[in-house]
C-alpha positions in Angstrom: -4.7 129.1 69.0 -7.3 128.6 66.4 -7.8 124.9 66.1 -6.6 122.2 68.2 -6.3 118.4 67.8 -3.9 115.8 69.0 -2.4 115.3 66.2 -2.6 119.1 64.9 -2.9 122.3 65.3 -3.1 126.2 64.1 -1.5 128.6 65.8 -2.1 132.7 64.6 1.1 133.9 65.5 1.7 138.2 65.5 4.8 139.9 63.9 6.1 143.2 63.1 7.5 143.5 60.0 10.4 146.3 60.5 11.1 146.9 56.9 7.8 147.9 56.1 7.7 150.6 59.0 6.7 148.3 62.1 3.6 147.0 60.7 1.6 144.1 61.9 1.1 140.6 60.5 -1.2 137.9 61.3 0.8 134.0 60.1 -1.6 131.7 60.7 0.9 128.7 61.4 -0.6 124.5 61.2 1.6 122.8 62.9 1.2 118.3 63.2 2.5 116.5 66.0 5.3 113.8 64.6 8.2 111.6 66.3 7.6 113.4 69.8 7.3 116.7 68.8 5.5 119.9 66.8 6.6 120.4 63.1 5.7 123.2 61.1 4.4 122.4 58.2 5.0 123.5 55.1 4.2 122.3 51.7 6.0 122.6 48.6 4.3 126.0 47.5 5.3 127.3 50.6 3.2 128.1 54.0 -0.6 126.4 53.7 -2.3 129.8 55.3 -1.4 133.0 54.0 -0.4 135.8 56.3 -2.4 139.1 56.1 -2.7 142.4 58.0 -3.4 143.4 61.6 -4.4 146.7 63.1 -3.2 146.1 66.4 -2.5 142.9 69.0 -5.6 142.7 70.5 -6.4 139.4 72.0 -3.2 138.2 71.2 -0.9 136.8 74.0 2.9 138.6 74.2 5.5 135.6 74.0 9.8 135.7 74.5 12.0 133.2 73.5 15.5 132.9 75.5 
């Protein structure tokens, strides 16, 4: 988590890109709190942080989804 507010937040979220031979990218993500729940946000030229590279996970938390 980068920034935090009530109303919004960044999250840097970690992924491996598998087309591109396993490498790691850092998406910064903003998300805002509306109607009872996170939304991504996303204007209309796209994400409002670009991604960019990583050399490993370091500091990062592992996460699964069900």
């Amino acid at each position: 988590m980068n920034s935090y507010s009530a109303a919004e937040a960044t999250i840097d979220v970690a992924y491996t890109i598998t087309s591109e031979g396993g490498s790691l990218v850092s998406y910064p993500t903003v998300v805002r709190w509306e109607d009872g729940d996170w939304k991504v946000v996303i204007t209309e030229t796209g994400a409002p942080i670009a991604p960019g590279p990583l050399s490993n996970l370091g500091g990062y938390i592992p996460w699964a989804g069900v």
